[in-house]
C-alpha positions, 0 to 999 in steps of 0.5 A: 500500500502506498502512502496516498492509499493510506492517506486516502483510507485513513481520512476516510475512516477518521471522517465516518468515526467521526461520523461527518459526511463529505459535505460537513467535512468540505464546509469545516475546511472551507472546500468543496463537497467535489475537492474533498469527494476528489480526494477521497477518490485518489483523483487529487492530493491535499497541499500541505496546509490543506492537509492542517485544515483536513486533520483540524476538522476531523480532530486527529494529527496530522500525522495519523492521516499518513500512518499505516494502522497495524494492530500488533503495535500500536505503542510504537504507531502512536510515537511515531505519530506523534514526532511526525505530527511534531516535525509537521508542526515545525515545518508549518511554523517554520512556512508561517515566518517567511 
């Protein structure tokens, strides 16, 4: 599985746990119900800050989006998690002063 079909299946999932349509989600983003129906087809890829807005709606790091979910390690997923969510973090600062 590569990463866009773990992104695309996690976004999914987080966006039913959540239980947001595509619609509630394209409106908490400030998108199209088509952008985010485009996305989720694999027919079109978020841009970073896209992806910040994405994770903010459905109240999940971002890094999560793009963790693969295995069952048998789930402390080392969730550590990973969170230094990718924390590197994301400092890239997005880093973008924001220039």
């Amino acid at each position: 599985m590569d990463l866009a079909e773990i992104f695309v299946g996690n976004m999914k999932k987080y966006r039913k746990a959540a239980g947001i349509s595509q619609e509630k989600l394209a409106e908490l983003c400030g998108a199209s119900h088509s952008h985010i129906r485009q996305i989720e087809c694999g027919s079109r890829y978020p841009s970073f800050g896209f992806i910040k807005r994405l994770s903010d709606a459905l109240q999940v790091p971002a890094a999560l989006l793009f963790t693969c979910q295995n069952e048998k390690k789930p402390g080392k997923e969730h550590i990973e998690a969170e230094l990718a969510e924390k590197v994301l973090q400092n890239i997005h600062s880093a973008f924001e002063k220039l």
